[in-house]
C-alpha positions in Angstrom: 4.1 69.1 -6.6 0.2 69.8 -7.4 -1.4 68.2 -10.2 -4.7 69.6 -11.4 -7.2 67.1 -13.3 -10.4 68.6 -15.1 -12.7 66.5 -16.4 -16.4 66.2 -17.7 -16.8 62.4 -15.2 -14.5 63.2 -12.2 -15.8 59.9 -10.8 -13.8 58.0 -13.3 -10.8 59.3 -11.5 -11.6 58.6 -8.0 -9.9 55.0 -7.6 -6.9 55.3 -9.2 -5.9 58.5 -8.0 -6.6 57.1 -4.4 -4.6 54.2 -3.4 -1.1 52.4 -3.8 1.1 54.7 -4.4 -0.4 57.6 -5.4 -2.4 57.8 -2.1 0.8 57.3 0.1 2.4 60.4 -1.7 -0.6 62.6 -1.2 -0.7 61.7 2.6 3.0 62.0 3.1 2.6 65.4 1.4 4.8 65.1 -1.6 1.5 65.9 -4.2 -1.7 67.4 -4.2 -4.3 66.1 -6.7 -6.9 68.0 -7.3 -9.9 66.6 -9.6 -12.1 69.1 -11.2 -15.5 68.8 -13.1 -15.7 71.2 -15.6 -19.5 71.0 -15.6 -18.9 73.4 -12.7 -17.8 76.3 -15.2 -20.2 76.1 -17.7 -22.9 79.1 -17.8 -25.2 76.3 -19.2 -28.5 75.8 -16.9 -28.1 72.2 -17.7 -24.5 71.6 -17.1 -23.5 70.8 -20.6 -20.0 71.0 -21.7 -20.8 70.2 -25.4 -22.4 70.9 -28.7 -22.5 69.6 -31.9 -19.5 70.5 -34.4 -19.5 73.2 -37.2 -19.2 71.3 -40.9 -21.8 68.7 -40.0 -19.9 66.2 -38.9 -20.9 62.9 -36.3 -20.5 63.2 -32.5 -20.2 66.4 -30.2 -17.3 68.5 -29.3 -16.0 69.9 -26.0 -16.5 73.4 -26.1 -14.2 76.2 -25.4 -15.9 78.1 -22.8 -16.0 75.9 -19.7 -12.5 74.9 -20.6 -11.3 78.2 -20.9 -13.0 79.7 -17.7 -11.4 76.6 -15.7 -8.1 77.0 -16.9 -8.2 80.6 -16.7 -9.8 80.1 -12.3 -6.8 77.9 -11.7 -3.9 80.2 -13.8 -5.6 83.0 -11.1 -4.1 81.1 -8.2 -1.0 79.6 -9.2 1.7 79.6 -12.0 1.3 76.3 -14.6 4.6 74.3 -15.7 3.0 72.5 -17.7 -1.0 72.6 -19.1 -1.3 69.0 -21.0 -4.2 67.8 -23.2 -4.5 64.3 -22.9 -4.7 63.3 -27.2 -4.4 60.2 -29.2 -2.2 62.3 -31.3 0.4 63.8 -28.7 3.8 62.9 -28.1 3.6 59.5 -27.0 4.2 59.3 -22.9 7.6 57.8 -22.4 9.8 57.4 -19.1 12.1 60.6 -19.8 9.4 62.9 -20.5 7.9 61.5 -16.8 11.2 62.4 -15.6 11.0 65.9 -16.6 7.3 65.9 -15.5 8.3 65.1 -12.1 10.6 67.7 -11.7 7.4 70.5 -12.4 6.0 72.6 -9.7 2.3 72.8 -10.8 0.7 70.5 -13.8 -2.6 71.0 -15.0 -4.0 68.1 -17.1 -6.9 68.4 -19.1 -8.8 65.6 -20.3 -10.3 65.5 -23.8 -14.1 63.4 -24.3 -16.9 62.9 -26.8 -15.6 63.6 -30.3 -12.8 66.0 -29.2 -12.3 69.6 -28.1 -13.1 73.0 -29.9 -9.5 73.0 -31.7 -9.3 76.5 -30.1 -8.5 75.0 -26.9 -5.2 73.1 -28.1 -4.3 76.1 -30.0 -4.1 78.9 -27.3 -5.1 77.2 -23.9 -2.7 74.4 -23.7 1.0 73.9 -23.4 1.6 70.2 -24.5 0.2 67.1 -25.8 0.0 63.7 -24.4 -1.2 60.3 -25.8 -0.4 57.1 -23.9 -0.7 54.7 -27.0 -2.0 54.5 -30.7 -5.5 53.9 -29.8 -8.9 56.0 -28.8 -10.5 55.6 -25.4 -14.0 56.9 -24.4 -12.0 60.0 -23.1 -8.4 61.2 -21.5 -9.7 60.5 -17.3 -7.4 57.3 -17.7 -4.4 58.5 -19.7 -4.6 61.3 -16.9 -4.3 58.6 -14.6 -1.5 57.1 -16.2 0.5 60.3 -16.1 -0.4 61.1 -13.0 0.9 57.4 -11.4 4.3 57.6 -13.9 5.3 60.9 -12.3 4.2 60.7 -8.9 6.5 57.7 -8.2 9.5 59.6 -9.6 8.9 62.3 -6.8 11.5 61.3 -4.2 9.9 60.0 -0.9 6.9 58.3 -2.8 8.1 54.6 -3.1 10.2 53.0 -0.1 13.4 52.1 -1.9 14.0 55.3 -4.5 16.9 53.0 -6.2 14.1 50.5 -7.4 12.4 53.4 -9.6 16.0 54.3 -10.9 16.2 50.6 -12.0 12.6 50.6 -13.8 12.8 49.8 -17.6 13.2 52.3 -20.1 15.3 54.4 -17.1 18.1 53.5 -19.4 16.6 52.4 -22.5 16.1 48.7 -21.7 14.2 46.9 -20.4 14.7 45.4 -17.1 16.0 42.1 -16.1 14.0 39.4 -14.4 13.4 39.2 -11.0 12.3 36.1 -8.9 11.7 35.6 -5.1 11.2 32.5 -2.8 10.9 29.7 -3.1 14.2 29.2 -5.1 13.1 26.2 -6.6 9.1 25.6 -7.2 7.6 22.7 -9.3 11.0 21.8 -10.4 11.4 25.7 -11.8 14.5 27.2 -10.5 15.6 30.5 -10.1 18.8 31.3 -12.0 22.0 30.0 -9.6 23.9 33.2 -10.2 21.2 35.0 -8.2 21.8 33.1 -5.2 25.8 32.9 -5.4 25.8 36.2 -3.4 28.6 37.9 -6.0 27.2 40.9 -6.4 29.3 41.7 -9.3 28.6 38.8 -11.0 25.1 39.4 -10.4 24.9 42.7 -11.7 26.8 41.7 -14.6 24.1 38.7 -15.3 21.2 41.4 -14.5 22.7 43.9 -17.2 23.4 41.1 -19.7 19.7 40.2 -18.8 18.5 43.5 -19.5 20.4 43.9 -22.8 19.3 40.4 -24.2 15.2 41.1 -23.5 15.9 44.6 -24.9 17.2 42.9 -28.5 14.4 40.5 -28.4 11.7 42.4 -27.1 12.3 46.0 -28.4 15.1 46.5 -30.5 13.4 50.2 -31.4 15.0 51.1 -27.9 18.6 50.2 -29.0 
């Protein structure tokens, strides 16, 4: 898989896209990031990416140019799955539409800042919208990052033990069970004596009456 990234502050990208386990898939080989500032492909002399809106309104707006020369260098070299805009008003990001993210090929993600983009770019250069959440951030470099991390980890080969993704919540609309580790028993708190009878079907029983039970307290939406 590649995933491209353009952004006006490539720098805020440089830490999460390189280490844990989005650094392990990259040297393993199973994804190329690549992070691109779209202040290179601006004709501007100084760099700028933006200008002030049409109507008068307050802030400045991504314009279409640099966007649209970016995406257009990149389509040149390879054939796009998916072009996403990172927007508080997408489809909200959940687990099966990471699934079907990390089954893609090539993903370009583009990530919106100031007031927005020229509306030009969501209506002709890009193929889906993604928000991570009902809020605004200062621009789409972390909901890129989000993405990013959610698929990469689905790609098989990134994390050590592929059955722990498959057991993540929301895999199968709930959420998951708890988990403890040793010491079984630590200021007088215990962990849960089914976990340690070694029945595994009674265990996965508990863990899936577990899972049901947080679900109806937690987020009954998902049932």
């Amino acid at each position: 898989m590649r995933i491209d990234i353009l952004t006006v502050v490539p720098e805020m990208l440089e830490s999460p896209l390189n280490c844990s386990i989005l650094k392990r898939a990259q040297d393993k080989g199973l994804v190329e990031i690549h992070v691109h500032n779209l202040r290179d492909y601006t004709t501007n002399k100084h760099r700028k990416v933006d200008d002030y809106p049409f109507g008068g309104e307050a802030g400045m707006v991504m314009q279409i140019e640099p966007v649209d020369r970016a995406i257009s260098s990149l389509k040149s070299e390879r054939d796009y799955d998916e072009i996403i805009f990172t927007s508080p008003d997408g489809e909200t990001l959940t687990q099966p539409i990471a699934n079907s993210l990390s089954m893609l090929e090539n993903i370009m993600i583009l990530c919106g800042h100031y007031k927005g983009v020229d509306y030009r770019i969501r209506e002709h250069l890009v193929t889906r919208e993604i928000s991570i959440g009902d809020y605004v951030l200062t621009g789409g470099e972390l909901p890129a990052a989000v993405i990013a991390d959610a698929v990469v980890r689905l790609i098989p080969g990134a994390i050590g033990d592929e059955q722990s993704a498959l057991s993540d919540s929301f895999q199968d609309n709930l959420l998951a069970p708890p988990v403890y580790s040793r010491p079984a028993e630590y200021k007088g708190w215990k962990v849960p004596e089914i976990l340690l009878s070694g029945h595994q079907a009674r265990i996965d029983n508990w863990r899936h009456e577990q899972a049901m039970e947080r679900t109806r307290r937690l987020r009954p939406d998902l049932l």
